[in-house]
Structures are given as structure tokens and as C-alpha cells.
C-alpha positions in Angstrom: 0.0 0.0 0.0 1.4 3.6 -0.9 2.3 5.6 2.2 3.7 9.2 1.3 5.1 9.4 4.4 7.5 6.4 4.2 8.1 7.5 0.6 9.7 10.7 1.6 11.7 9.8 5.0 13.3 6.5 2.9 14.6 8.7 0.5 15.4 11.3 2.4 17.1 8.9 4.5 18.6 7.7 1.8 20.2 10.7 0.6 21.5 11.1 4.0 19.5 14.3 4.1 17.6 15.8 7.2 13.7 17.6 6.9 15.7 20.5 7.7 17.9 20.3 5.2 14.9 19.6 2.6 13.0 22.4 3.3 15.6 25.0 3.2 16.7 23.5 -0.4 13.1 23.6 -1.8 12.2 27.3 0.1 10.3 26.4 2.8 10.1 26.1 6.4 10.5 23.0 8.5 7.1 22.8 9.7 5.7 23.0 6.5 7.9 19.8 4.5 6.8 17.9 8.0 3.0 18.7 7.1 3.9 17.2 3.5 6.1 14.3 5.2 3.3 13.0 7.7 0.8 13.6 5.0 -1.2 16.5 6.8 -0.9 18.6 3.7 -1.6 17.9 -0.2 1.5 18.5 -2.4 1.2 20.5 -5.3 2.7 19.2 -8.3 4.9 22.0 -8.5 5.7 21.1 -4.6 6.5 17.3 -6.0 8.5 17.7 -8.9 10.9 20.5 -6.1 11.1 17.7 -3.6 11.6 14.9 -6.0 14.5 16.7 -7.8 16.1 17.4 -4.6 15.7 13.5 -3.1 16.4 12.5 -6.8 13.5 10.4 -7.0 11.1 10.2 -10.1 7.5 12.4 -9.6 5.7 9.2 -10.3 7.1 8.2 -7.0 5.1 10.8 -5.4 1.8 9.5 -6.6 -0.2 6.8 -5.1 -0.5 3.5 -6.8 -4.7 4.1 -7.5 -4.4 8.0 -8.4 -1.4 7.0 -11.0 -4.0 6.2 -14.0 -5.5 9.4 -13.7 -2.3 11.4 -13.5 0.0 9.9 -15.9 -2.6 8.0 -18.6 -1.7 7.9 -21.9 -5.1 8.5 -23.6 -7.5 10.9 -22.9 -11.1 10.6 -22.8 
């Protein structure tokens, strides 16, 4: 099951980097990249693609396995 919140603190983790160190790269305060972390706040897609450059994972990442279809679908209706 897609958790946002173990998305973002593995690959934060990953890159050895702390929420701290996050939000200061992508302009924002501490409190607010916790909020996106612990999934208390809906990220943008601008939001996404900043975070997901910065913890070099891919967007898609960022997207929960049932909302995927309707965000990246090939054909439109």
C-alpha cells in the first residue's frame, strides 16, 4: 500500500539528508515539509516535482499507486 510518508523519509534517509535540510533547499520552512512528510498537507505538483529533484526520485514516486491512471494515462477521454 502507498504511504507518502514512508516514501519521503526513505529517500530522504537515503540521501542522507535531514527535513531540515529539505525544506531549506526547496524554500520552505521545517514545519511545512513535516506537514507534506506526515501527510497533513496535499502536495502540489509543483511542490513534487521540487522535492523529488532534490531526493532524486522520479515524480511518479510521489503518486499513489490508485491516483497513477489518472495522472500519468496515456489516452484521454
Amino acid at each position: 500500500m502507498y504511504n507518502i510518508t514512508s516514501v519521503l523519509q526513505k529517500a530522504r534517509s537515503v540521501k542522507g539528508l535531514t527535513q531540515k535540510q529539505v525544506a531549506d533547499q526547496v524554500g520552505i520552512t521545517v514545519r511545512r515539509y513535516q506537514r507534506y512528510e506526515y501527510n497533513e498537507r496535499n502536495l502540489s505538483l509543483e511542490m513534487a516535482a521540487k522535492i523529488a529533484k532534490i531526493l532524486e526520485i522520479s515524480l511518479y514516486d510521489l503518486v499513489p499507486d490508485s491516483s497513477r491512471k489518472n495522472y500519468f494515462r496515456k489516452e484521454r477521454i
